[in-house]
SEZA-372338 format. One record per residue (C-alpha): residue in three letters; x, y, z. Coordinates in pm, whole numbers, plus 32768, in hexadecimal, padded with zeros to 4 digits. Layout:
// SEZA-372338
ALAXYZ;...
***
This chain:
// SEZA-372338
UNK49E1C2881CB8;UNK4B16C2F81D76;UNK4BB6C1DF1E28;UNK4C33C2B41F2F;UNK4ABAC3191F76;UNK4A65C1EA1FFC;UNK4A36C20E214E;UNK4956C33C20F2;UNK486AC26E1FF9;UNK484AC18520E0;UNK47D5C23E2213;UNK46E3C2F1211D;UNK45AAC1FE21A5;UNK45C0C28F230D;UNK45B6C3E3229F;UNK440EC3B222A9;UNK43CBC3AF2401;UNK42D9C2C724B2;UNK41C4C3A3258E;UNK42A1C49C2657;UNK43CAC409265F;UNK4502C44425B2;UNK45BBC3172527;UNK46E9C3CE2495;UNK475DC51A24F3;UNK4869C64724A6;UNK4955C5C925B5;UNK4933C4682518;UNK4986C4C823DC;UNK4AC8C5AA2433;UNK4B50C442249D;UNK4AC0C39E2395;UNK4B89C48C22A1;UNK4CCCC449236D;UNK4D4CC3172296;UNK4C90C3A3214A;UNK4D34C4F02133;UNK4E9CC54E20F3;UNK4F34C61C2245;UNK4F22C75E2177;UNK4D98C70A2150;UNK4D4DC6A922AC;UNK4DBCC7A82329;UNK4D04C8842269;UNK4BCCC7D322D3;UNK4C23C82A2438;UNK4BF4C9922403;UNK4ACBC9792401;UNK4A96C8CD253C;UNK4B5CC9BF260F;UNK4A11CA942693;UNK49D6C9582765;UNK4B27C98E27FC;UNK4ADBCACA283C;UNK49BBCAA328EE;UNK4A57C98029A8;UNK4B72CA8629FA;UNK4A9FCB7F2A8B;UNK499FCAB82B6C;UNK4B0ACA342BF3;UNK4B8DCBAC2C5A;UNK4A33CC2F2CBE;UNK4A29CAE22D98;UNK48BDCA702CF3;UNK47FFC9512D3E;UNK47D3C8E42BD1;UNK47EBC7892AF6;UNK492DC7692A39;UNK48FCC79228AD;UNK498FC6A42822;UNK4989C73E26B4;UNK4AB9C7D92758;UNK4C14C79126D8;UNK4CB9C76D282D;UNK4C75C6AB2969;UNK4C24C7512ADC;UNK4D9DC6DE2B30;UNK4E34C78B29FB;UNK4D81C8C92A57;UNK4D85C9082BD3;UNK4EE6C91D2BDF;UNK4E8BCA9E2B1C;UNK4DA4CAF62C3D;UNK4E9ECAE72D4A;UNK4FA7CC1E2D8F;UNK508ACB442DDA;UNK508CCA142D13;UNK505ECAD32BA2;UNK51AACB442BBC;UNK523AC9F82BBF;UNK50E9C94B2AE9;UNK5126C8C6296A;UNK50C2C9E128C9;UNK514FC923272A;UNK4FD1C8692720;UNK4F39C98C2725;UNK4ED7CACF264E;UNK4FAACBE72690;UNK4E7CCCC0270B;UNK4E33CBD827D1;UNK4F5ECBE328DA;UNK4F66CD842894;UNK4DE2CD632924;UNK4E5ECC692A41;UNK4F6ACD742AE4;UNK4EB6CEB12A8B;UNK4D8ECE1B2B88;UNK4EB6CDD92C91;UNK4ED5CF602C73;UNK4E4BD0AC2D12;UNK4DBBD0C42B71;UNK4CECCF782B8C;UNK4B8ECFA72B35;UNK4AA5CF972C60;UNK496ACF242BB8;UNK4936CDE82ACA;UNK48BBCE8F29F5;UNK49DFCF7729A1;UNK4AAFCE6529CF;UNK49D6CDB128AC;UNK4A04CED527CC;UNK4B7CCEDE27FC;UNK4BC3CD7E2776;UNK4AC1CD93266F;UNK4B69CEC825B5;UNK4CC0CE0725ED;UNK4C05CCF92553;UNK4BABCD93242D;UNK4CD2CE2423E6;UNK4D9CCCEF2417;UNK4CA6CC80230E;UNK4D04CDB52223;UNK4E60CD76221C;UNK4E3ECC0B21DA;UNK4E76CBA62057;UNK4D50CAFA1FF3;UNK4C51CBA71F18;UNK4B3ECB441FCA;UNK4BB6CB56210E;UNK4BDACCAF20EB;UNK4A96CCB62036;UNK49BBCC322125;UNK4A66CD1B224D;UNK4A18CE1021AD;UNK48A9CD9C216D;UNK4851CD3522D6;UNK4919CE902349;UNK4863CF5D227D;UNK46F0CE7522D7;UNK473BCEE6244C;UNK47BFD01D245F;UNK467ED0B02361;UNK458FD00D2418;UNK4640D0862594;UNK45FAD1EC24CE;UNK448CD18D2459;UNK4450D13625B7;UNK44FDD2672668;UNK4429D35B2563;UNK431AD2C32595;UNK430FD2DF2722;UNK43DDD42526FB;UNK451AD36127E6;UNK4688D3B827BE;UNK46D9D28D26F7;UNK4811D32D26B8;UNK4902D26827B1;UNK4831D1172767;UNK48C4D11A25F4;UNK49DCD008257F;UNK4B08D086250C;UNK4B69D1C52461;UNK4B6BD1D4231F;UNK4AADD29321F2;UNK496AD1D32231;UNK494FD247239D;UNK49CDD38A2376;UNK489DD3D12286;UNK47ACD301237C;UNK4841D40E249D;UNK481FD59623BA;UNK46F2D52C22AC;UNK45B0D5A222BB;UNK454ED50421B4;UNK443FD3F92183;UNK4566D2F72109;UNK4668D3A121BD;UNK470FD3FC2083;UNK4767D27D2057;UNK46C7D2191F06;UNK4838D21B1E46;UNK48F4D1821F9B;UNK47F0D0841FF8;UNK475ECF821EF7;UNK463DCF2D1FC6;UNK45B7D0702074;UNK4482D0901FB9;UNK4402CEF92039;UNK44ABCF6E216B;UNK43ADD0B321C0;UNK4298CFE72108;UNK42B9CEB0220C;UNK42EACFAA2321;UNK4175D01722F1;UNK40E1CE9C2332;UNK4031CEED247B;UNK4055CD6624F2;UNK41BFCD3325A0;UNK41C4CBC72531;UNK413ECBEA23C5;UNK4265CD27239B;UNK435ACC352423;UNK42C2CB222342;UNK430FCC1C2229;UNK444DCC66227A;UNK44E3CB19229C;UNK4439CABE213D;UNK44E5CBFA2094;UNK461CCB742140;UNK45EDC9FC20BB;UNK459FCA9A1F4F;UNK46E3CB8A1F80;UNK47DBCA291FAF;UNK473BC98F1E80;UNK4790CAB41DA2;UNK48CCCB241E17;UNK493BC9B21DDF;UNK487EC9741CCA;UNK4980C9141BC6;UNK4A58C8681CB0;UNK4A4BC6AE1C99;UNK4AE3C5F51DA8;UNK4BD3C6F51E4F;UNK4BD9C7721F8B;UNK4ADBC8931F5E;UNK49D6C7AE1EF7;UNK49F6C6D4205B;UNK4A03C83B2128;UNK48DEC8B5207A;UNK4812C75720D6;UNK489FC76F2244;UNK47FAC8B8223D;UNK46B3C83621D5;UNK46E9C73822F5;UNK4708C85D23F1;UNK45D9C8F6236E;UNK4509C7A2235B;UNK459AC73D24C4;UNK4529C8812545;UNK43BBC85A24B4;UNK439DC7052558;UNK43AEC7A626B9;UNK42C9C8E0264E;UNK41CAC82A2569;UNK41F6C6F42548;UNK4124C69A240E;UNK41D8C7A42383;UNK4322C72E23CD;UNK42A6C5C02342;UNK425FC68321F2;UNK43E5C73621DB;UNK446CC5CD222A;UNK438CC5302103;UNK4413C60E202E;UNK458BC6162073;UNK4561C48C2050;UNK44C0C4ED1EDB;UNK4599C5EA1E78;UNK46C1C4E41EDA;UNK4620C3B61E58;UNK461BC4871CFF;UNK46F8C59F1D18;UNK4859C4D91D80;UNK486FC4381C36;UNK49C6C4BD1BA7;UNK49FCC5361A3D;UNK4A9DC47D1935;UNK4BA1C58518DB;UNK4C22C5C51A4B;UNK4D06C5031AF8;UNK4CD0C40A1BF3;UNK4DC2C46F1D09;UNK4D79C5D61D1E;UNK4D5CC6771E64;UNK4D8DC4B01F19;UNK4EA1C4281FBE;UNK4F50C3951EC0;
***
């Protein structure tokens, strides 16, 4: 066992959760990754948390009454600075993405989106493709996957309820430009998107919360392949934080459900983080 894992191993108890309640959670284990990861590492862990920040961004410019997520990366002080015409001129702009502050003045602007909703959209596809251009395999990987996940089903949906889904698409890219012209019953997407086939099958489950059930499982089962052959690096802890996400989520929605995801993360962990005799220790730790 990695030394540098410690702090990880050791939580691994209060990943089964007692009755409803959650004794260890996404936001606690960003900062329990803090001292276990290298810089280069932790901050790729933090990518992942940035849709709380943008949430947290827009309930602050569309002035909404809602509890603070603290899976976000930054604090209420960090980001209302961005919200104000006057003071994100002069705000620290260096902590955060670069999308980030080019969202911030565009909304101080005659351009701004008017509706959350657009205003969602907006940072998502900057999102993504801050994602794309980042280095990491699996980064770029699993943009891609949730990208795709979305936009096919935003299609699936507009089809099905004959809606100009157009507009409601993320991004522009080959994926979406088929999703906006094809006719056909996979959108011409078989040799673009892995997935499409599961994707139009889960689409027919009549039951909202058994087709979301689905999806998140096809999700947890993407992770665990794409990082498969990896031991101990910094794929293997994104793809678990996933999981985490997923099993965190489940625990509001179903809650016996979510108790099951947990129960197995702490399995798969128990038995999975056991490291290879012909790889190196140090790989992927703060040295």
């Amino acid at each position: 066992m990695s030394k540098g894992y410690y702090c990880l191993v050791a939580g691994l108890p209060d990943l089964v959760p007692e009755e409803k309640k959650l004794s260890f959670s996404s936001a606690g284990f960003r900062d329990m990754m803090e001292d276990e990861l290298d810089p280069g590492d932790y901050n790729l862990l933090k990518l992942f948390y940035l849709p709380s920040d943008h949430e947290n961004l827009l309930s602050l410019f569309f002035e909404e009454d809602k509890e603070w997520d603290e899976r976000g990366n930054f604090s209420k002080e960090e980001l209302e600075p961005l919200t104000d015409r006057k003071l994100v001129h002069t705000a620290e702009h260096s902590m955060f993405p670069a999308y980030f502050s080019d969202f911030a003045y565009e909304m101080h602007t005659e351009e701004a989106a008017d509706k959350r909703v657009e205003a969602a959209r907006r940072l998502s596809a900057d999102y993504y493709m801050h994602l794309d251009a980042h280095p990491n395999e699996f980064v770029k990987k699993l943009a891609k996957y949730q990208r795709d996940t979305a936009n096919v089903l935003t299609a699936l949906n507009g089809r099905k309820y004959d809606l100009n889904f157009e507009k409601a698409l993320i991004g522009d890219d080959d994926v979406s430009d088929s999703l906006r012209k094809s006719r056909a019953r996979d959108f011409g997407l078989k040799s673009e998107v892995d997935h499409i086939e599961d994707l139009l099958q889960i689409f027919e489950i009549e039951n909202l919360k058994d087709r979301e059930l689905k999806l998140d499982v096809h999700k947890w089962h993407f992770v665990e392949d794409a990082t498969f052959f990896n031991y101990f690096t910094i794929e293997k802890v994104l793809a678990f934080l996933q999981k985490l996400f997923i099993a965190e989520r489940w625990i509001n929605l179903d809650p016996e459900k979510g108790r099951e995801m947990f129960e197995k993360l702490f399995s798969e962990l128990k038995s999975g983080f056991e490291f290879p005799e012909e790889y190196t220790l140090t790989y992927g730790k703060k040295r």
